[in-house]
C-alpha positions, 0 to 999 in steps of 0.5 A: 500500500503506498503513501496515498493510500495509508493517508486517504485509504484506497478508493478502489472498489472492493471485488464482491463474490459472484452470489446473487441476492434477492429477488428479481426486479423488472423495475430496473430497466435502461433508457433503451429498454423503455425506448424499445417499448415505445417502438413497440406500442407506434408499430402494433398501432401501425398494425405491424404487428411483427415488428412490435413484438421484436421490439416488446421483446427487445424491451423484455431483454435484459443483458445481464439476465440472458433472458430472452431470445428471438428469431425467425424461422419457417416464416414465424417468429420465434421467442422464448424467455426465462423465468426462474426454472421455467422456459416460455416457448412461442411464435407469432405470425400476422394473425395470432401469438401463442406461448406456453410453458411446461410444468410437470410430467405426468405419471399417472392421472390423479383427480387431486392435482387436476382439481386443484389446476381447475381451480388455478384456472378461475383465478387466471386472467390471460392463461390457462393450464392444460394436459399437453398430448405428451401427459405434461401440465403446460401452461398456455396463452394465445392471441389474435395479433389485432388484439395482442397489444404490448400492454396486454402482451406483458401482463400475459406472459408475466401471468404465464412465466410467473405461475409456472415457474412458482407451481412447477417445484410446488406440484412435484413436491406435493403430488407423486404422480408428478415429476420435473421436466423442462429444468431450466437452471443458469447455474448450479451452485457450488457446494460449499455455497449451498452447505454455507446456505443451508447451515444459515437457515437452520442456525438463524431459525433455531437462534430466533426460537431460543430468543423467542424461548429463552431471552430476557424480554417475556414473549408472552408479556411483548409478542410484538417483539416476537413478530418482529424477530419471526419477520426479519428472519423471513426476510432474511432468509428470503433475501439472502440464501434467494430460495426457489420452490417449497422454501420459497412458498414457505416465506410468502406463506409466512409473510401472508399469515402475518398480515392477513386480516382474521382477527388472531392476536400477535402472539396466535401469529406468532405460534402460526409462524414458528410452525410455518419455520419448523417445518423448514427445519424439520425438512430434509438437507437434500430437499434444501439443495435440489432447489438451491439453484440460480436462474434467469428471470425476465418479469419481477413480482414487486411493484416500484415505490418511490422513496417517499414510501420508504420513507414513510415505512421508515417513520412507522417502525424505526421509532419501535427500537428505542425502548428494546434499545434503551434497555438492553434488548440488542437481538429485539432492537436489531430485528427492527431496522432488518425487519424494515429493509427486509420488508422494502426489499421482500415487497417493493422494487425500491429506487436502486440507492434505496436498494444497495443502501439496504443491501449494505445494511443487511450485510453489516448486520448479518456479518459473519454469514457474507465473510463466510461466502467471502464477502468483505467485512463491515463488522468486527467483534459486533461492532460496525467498522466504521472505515469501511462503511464509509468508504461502501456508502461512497462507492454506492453514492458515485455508481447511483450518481449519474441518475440520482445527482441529488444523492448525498448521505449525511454521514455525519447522522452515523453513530458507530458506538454499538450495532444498535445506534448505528442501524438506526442512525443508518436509517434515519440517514436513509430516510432524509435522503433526495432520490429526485432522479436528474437523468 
């Protein structure tokens, strides 16, 4: 290290593990993807209805996924896209447009998974699922060309790639007669990763239970502080390991118990939760692996909020920290500020500074289990390490500027003399925040 560097500190950024995070977003997209959907929308008016669906496509694309493909063939034109484990084939020709999507095979006919496929079919809008000639579930959506506009275009094929890539691992591991087919998986994963994976639910799940059970705050007396603990775990666990199928399901399960309106108490949620949780627990390691996979994905499942609306979420829960803070319930108190980038993160597609300001948090207060996948450190000892949070928070700044010039953290608001203080000094920076867009 030279002279500059021991002074002022190397400015270079630090080199990140090639492991995703989360869920995906289609919120995202480029000036030319948006210019694509334009072209699109003036040429399906026009009735070239060709040239708008290569240009409905082109939008669809996202280069760093490798999601989309589309080509001519036999006077046809072919696409097809990726959405989790699932491919959408499909062509389109002057008068009609039709897609589909394989899910399971079928051994043997059984009336329990045919009835509970009749009953998808009442809730579909677009799509339909059907038993293709080879004895394979399939999910389809046609189209005549004059009433296949773009906008229609993407709430069909989101509808179709949505659906069958959450039921496929769903049907297979609920109905025997079913099998996988059509697995379509852009990486396995390594290993050691999976093993650091799987070993983190399990250790996060058992510690928030003796917490639960055995902290010195009487769950029985606060079971809001229960909730909070059963919430950031789940959002967690979902963010971080980015689980496919049943585990997956489990945690919007989770999610959707809490904040069903039934009339149960927190503390009646609370006992739902943890045997929603032990299940995962008690599910075998292998069952763990065959769905830790990575995979390219085309549509998301948030909806983009502005940073008002975290801002505003921000303002509801943080000030809830202060008494478990005050009086020494550090575990309670960190659940808090998780608990809310959990929730931005599990719910809403965020402004991108929102999003890695929130991911760095995650990554400060779940320390140990990033350096185990070989991520740097922003902890030492339980205690935020200032120097480099700093420096995480400046590289986030410059690589949001050109789109956010407004973007200044008040780093001066960061408080570093426990994990507590700082993830809420941390928010409350987050909170006062111009994400005005200038480009």
């Amino acid at each position: 290290m030279n002279l500059f560097e021991r002074l002022f500190g190397n400015n270079k950024p630090v080199a990140q593990p090639e492991i995703r995070f989360g869920r995906y977003s289609d919120s995202y997209r480029t000036a030319t993807q948006e210019g694509a959907f334009d072209v699109a929308v003036r040429e399906f008016e026009a009735e070239q209805y060709l040239n708008a669906y290569v240009a409905f496509f082109n939008y669809l694309l996202d280069d760093s996924e490798r999601n989309v493909r589309v080509w001519e063939e036999d006077g046809l034109l072919r696409f097809e896209l990726f959405q989790g484990s699932k491919k959408v084939t499909g062509y389109a020709t002057e008068q009609k447009l039709f897609a589909e999507a394989r899910v399971a095979k079928v051994k043997t006919l059984s009336s329990s998974f045919m009835r509970r496929l009749l009953e998808e079919n009442f809730d579909l809008k677009y799509c339909r699922f059907t038993l293709s000639p080879d004895n394979e579930i399939t999910v389809i959506f046609d189209t005549y060309t004059t009433d296949g506009s773009p906008y229609k275009l993407y709430g069909a094929l989101k509808e179709l790639a949505v659906h069958a890539d959450k039921h496929d691992d769903l049907l297979t591991d609920e109905f025997d007669a079913l099998e996988v087919t059509d697995m379509h998986v852009r990486r396995e994963l390594p290993e050691a990763e999976k093993e650091i994976k799987y070993n983190y639910i399990v250790r996060e799940i058992s510690a928030t239970f003796k917490e639960i059970d055995e902290g010195r705050l009487n769950m029985d007396q606060y079971p809001v502080a229960g909730t909070y603990l059963l919430l950031y775990l789940c959002y967690k666990l979902d963010y971080l390991t980015r689980p496919e199928g049943y585990m997956m399901e489990a945690l919007e399960r989770i999610h959707r118990l809490t904040f069903a309106q039934d009339g149960k108490n927190a503390a009646q949620k609370n006992l739902l939760l943890r045997k929603e949780f032990q299940k995962l627990l008690d599910r075998p390691r292998e069952k763990f692996f065959k769905e830790m996979y990575e995979v390219s994905a085309t549509f998301g499942i948030t909806g983009p909020v502005d940073h008002p609306k975290v801002a505003i979420i921000i303002d509801q829960e943080l000030p809830n920290m202060k008494w478990y803070k005050e009086h020494g319930h550090d575990k309670i108190a960190l659940s808090i500020p998780g608990f809310i980038a959990g929730r931005c993160l599990f719910n809403f597609a965020v402004p991108k500074p929102d999003k890695d300001l929130f991911h760095l948090l995650l990554q400060i207060l779940e320390s140990d289990y990033f350096e185990e996948l070989g991520f740097p450190a922003y902890a030492k000892g339980g205690m935020p390490d200032e120097k480099a949070i700093r420096k995480a928070i400046r590289e986030i700044v410059t690589k949001n500027k050109k789109s956010y010039g407004r973007l200044n953290p008040n780093l001066k608001m960061l408080v570093f003399n426990s994990m507590p203080a700082f993830a809420e000094s941390y928010l409350w920076m987050m909170r006062e925040l111009d994400l005005t867009k200038t480009d």
